[in-house]
C-alpha positions in Angstrom: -1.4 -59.3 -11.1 -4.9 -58.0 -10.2 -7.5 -58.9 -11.9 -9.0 -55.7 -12.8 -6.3 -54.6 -15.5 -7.2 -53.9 -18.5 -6.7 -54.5 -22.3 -8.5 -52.9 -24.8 -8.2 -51.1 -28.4 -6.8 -47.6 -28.6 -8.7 -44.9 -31.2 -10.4 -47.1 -34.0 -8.6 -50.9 -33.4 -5.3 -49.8 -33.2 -2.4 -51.7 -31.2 -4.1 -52.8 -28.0 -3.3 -51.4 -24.8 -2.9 -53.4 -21.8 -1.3 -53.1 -18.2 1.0 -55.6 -17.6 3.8 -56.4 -14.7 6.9 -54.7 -15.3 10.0 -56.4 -17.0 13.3 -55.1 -15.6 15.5 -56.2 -18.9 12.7 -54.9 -21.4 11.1 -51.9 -19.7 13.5 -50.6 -17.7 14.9 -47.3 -20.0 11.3 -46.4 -20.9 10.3 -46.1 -17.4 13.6 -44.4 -16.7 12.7 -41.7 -19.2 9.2 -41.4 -18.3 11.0 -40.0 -14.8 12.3 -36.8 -16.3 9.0 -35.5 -16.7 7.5 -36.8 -13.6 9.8 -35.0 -11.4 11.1 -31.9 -13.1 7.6 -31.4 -13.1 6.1 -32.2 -10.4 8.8 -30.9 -8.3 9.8 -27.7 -9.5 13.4 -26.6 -9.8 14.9 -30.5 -9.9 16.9 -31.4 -12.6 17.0 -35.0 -13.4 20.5 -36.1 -13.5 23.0 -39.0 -14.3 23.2 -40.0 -10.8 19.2 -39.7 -10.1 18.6 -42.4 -13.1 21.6 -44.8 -11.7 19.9 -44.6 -8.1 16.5 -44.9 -9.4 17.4 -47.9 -11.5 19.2 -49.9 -8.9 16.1 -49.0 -6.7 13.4 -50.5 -9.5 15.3 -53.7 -9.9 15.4 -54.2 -6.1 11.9 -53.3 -5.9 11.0 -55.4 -9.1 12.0 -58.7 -7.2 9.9 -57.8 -3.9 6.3 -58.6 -3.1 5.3 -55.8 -1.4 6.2 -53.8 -4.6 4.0 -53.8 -7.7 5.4 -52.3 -10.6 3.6 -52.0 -13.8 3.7 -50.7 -17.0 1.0 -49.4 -19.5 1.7 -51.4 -23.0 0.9 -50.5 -26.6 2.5 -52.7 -29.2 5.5 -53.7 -26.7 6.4 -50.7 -25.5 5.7 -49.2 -22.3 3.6 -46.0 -22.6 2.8 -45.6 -18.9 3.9 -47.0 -15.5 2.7 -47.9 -11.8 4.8 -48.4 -9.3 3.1 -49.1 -5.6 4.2 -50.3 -2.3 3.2 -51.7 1.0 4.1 -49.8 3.8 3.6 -49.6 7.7 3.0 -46.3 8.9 2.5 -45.2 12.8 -1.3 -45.6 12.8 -1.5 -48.8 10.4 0.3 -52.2 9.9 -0.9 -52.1 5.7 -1.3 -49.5 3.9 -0.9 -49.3 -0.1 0.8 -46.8 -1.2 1.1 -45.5 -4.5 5.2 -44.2 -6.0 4.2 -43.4 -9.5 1.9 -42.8 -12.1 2.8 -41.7 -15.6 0.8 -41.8 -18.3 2.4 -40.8 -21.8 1.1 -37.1 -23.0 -0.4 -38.9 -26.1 -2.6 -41.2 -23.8 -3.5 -38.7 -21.3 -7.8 -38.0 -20.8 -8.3 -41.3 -22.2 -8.9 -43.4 -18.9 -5.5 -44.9 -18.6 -4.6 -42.8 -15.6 -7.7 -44.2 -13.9 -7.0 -47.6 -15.4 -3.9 -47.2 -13.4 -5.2 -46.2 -10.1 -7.9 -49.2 -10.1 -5.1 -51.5 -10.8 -2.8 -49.8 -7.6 -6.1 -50.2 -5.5 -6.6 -53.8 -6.4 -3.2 -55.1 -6.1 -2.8 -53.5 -3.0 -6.9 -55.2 -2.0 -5.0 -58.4 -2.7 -2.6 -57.8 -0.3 -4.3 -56.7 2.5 -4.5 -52.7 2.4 -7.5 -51.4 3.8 -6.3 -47.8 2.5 -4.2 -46.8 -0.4 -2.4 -43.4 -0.2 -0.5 -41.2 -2.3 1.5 -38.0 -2.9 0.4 -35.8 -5.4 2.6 -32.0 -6.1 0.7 -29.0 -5.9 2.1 -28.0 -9.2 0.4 -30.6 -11.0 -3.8 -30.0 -10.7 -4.5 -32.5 -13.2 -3.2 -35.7 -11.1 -4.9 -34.0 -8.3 -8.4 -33.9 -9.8 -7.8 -37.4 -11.2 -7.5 -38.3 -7.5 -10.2 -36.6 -6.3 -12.6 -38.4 -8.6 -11.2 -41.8 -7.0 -12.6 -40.3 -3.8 -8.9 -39.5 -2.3 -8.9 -36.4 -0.2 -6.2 -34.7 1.5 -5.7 -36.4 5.1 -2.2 -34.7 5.7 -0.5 -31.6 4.8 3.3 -32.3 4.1 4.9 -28.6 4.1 8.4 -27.6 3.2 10.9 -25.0 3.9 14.3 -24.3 1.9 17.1 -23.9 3.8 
C-alpha cells in the first residue's frame, strides 16, 4: 500500500477516515453502487444496468487479485465512502504508465481533501511501481474532477473525441 495514505478525524473527532486496500467480500456492493453515479454522470445518457454491475464485478475481483491493479477504498467506521481504482498500463510511447479508472468520493465527503487524498495515493502506488507518469480520463460534464486535476498539475495531453453513430 503506499505510504502516503492517510487516516485522520472527520469534522470534530468523529469515526476516522482512512484509505485502505480494497476487500472484494466486504466492499464489493458499496463500490458497486458508488458506479451509478460515476457513470450516469459522467457519461451522459448511460443508464447503469443489471448487466453493467455483473460485468463490472467480475472485472473488480479479477483486478483485485493482480499487481498491476490498485484498488482502494476510502473508509469511515467500516464502510467504504470513496474508492480508487488504478492500473498499469503500456501505451505506444511508454512501457509504464499509471493510470488512474476511478475516483469517487461520497457527496457527503466531497471539498474536504479526500478527492486529493485519493489522487496522491494513485500517484504513489503507481511511484512504487515504476510509473514515471500517471494519466487519467476525466468527462467534460463533470468540471469539478477536472479542476481537482488541474490543481495536481495534470493537463490535457490528448483530445479523445466522439461521434454517435
Amino acid at each position: 500500500m503506499p505510504t502516503v495514505a492517510a487516516e485522520r478525524p472527520h469534522q470534530d473527532s468523529l469515526p476516522l477516515i482512512s484509505v485502505r486496500r480494497f476487500d472484494f467480500g466486504r466492499d464489493v456492493e458499496d463500490v458497486l453502487r458508488f458506479q451509478v453515479e460515476i457513470y450516469e454522470r459522467n457519461f451522459p445518457g448511460f443508464r447503469v444496468t443489471e448487466s453493467f454491475l455483473r460485468d463490472y464485478r467480475r472485472t473488480l475481483k479479477r483486478a483485485s487479485r493482480l499487481w498491476s491493479e490498485g484498488i482502494f477504498v476510502l473508509d469511515e467506521a467500516k464502510r467504504p465512502r470513496g474508492f480508487l481504482w488504478v492500473s498499469l498500463i503500456a501505451t505506444m510511447v511508454s512501457p509504464c504508465v499509471g493510470y488512474v479508472k476511478n475516483v469517487y468520493v461520497d457527496p457527503d465527503l466531497r471539498g474536504k481533501g479526500w478527492g486529493r487524498e485519493l489522487v496522491r495515493v494513485a500517484e504513489a502506488w503507481a511511484r512504487e511501481r515504476g510509473a514515471k507518469q500517471v494519466e487519467l480520463d476525466a468527462s467534460v460534464c463533470n468540471p469539478d474532477a477536472i479542476a481537482l486535476y488541474e490543481q495536481f498539475g495534470y493537463r490535457t495531453v490528448r483530445l479523445r473525441m466522439a461521434r454517435d453513430l
